[in-house]
C-alpha positions in Angstrom: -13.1 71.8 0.1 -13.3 70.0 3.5 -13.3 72.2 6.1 -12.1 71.0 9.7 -15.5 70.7 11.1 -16.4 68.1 8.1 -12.7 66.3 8.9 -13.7 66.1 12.8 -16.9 64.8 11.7 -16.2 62.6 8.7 -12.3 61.9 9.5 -9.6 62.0 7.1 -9.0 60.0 4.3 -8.1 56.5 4.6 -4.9 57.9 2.2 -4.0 60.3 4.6 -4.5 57.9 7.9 -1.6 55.4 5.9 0.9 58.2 5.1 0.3 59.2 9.0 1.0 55.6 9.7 4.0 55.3 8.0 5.2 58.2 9.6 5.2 56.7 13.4 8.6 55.2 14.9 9.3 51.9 15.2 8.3 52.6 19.1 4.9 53.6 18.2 4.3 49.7 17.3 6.5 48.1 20.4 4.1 49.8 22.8 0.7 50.7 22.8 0.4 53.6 23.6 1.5 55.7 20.7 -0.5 53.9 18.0 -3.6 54.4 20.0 -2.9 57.8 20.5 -2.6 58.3 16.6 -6.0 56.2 16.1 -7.6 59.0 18.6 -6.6 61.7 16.8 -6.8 60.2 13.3 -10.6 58.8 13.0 -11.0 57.9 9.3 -14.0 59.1 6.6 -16.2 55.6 6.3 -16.7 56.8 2.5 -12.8 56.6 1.7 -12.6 53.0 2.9 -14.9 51.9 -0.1 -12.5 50.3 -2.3 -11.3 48.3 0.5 -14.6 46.6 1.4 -15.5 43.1 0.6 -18.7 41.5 2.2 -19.6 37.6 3.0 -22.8 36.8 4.0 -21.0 33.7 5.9 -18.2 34.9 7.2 -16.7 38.4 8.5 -13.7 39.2 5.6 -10.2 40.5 6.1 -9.4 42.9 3.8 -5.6 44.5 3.4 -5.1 48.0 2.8 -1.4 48.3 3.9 1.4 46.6 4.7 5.2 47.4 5.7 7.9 46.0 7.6 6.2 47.5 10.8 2.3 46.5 10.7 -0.2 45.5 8.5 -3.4 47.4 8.2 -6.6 45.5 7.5 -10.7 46.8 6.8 -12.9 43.6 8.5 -16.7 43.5 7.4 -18.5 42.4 10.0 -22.5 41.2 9.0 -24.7 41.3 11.8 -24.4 39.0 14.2 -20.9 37.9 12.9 -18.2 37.6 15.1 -14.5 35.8 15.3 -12.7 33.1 16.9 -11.8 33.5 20.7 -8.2 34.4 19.3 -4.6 35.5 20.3 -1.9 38.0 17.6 0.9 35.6 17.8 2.2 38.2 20.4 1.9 41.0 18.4 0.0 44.6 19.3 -3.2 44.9 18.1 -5.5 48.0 18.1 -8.6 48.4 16.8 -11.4 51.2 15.4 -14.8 51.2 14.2 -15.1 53.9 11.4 -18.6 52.3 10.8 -20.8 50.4 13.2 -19.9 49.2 16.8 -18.3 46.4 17.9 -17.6 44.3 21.1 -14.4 42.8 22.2 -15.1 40.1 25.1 -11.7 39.4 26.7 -10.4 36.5 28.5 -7.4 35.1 30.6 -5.4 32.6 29.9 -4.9 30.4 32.8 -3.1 27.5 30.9 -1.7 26.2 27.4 -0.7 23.0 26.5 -0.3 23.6 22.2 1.3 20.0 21.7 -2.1 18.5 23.9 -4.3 21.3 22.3 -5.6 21.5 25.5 -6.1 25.3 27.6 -7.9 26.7 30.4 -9.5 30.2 29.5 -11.9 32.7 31.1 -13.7 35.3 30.3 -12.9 39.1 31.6 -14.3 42.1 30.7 -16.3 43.8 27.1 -15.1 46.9 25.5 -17.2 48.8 23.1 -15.1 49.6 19.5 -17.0 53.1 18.3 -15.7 55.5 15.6 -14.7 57.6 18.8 -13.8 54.5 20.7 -10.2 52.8 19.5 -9.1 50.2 21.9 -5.7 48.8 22.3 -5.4 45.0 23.1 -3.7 44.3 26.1 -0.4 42.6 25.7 -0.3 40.6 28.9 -4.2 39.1 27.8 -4.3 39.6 24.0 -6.5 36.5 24.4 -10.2 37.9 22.9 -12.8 37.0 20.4 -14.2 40.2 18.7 -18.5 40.6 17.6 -21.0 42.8 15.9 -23.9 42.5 18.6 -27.1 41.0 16.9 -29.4 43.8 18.6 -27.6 46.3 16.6 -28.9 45.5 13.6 -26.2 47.0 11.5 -23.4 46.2 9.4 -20.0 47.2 11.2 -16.0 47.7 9.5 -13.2 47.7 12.0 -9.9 48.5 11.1 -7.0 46.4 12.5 -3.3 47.9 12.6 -1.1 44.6 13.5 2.1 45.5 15.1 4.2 43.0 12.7 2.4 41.4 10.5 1.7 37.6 10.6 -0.3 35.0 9.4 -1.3 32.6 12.0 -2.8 32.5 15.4 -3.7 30.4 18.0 -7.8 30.2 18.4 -9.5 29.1 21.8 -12.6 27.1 22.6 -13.6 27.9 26.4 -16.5 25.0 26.4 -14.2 22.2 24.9 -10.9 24.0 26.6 -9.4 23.4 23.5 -6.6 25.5 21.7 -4.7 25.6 18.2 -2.8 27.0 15.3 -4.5 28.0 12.5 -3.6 29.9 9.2 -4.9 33.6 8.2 -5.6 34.5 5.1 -7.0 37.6 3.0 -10.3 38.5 1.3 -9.1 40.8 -0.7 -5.2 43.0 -0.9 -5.2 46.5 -1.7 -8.6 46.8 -3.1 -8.6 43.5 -5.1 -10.3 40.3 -3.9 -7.6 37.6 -3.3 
């Protein structure tokens, strides 16, 4: 038996963190505050996440774990050295843990966006550090970010994702071509399968 030491050490079940989930109000996910809030309290055991993990020595993978009307819940793998797209969440909140490894988010501006030219002016802002005791929110008036698993780390890294609706596209950025456009998302695996 788990006693609360082990859970504040460990964290709970990945189980346990979804039927938490689906217990938050629809204002939890509107705002960010209250999801975060949850993600503080809520860290999750890296060992219960096993069946969700997928790995590609290529490319970081998206894996779902859980889906409603409200969010989407996803495990990303993250190889050393990997990192994403300068990216936006189709104006959706997004926030973001690191049950295992650290990550960093570089955030940026968006100064202009021309979709039909494919054409943008972005800068970069500040890092934040994604630890196990670290969740970040991403800031709804510059969701604009790319996220990384810094090569001097030397270690693997799995983030989980809560999306405040779930979608499946989003608008990726170039800052050195000032380039911008739609692209699709897809899964790695759903629910412990591989897609």
């Amino acid at each position: 038996m788990a006693t609360s030491a082990d859970r504040a050490t460990r964290g709970i079940p990945v189980q346990h963190f979804i039927d938490g989930l689906r217990q938050l109000k629809e204002d939890a996910f509107t705002g960010v505050n209250g999801t975060l809030q949850y993600l503080r309290e809520n860290a999750v055991d890296p060992e219960s996440l096993t069946p969700y993990l997928f790995w590609n020595a290529q490319h970081y993978t998206r894996n779902l774990i859980d889906k409603t009307d409200l969010y989407e819940l996803l495990a990303i793998c993250w190889e050393v050295g990997m990192g994403s797209s300068i990216h936006n969440h189709q104006g959706q909140n997004c926030w973001m843990a690191a049950p295992i490894g650290r990550l960093a988010v570089q955030n940026f501006r968006l100064l202009s966006e021309d979709l039909a030219a494919h054409r943008c002016h972005i800068v970069p802002t500040n890092v934040v550090e994604i630890t196990p005791a670290n969740p970040v929110a991403v800031d709804p008036l510059n969701p604009v970010h790319d996220v990384h698993n810094p090569h001097e780390l030397g270690q693997r890294a799995v983030s989980l994702h809560i999306y405040s609706r779930p979608f499946n596209s989003c608008i990726v950025y170039s800052v050195e071509q000032g380039s911008c456009g739609e692209i699709g998302l897809n899964y790695t695996s759903m629910y412990g399968k591989l897609v």
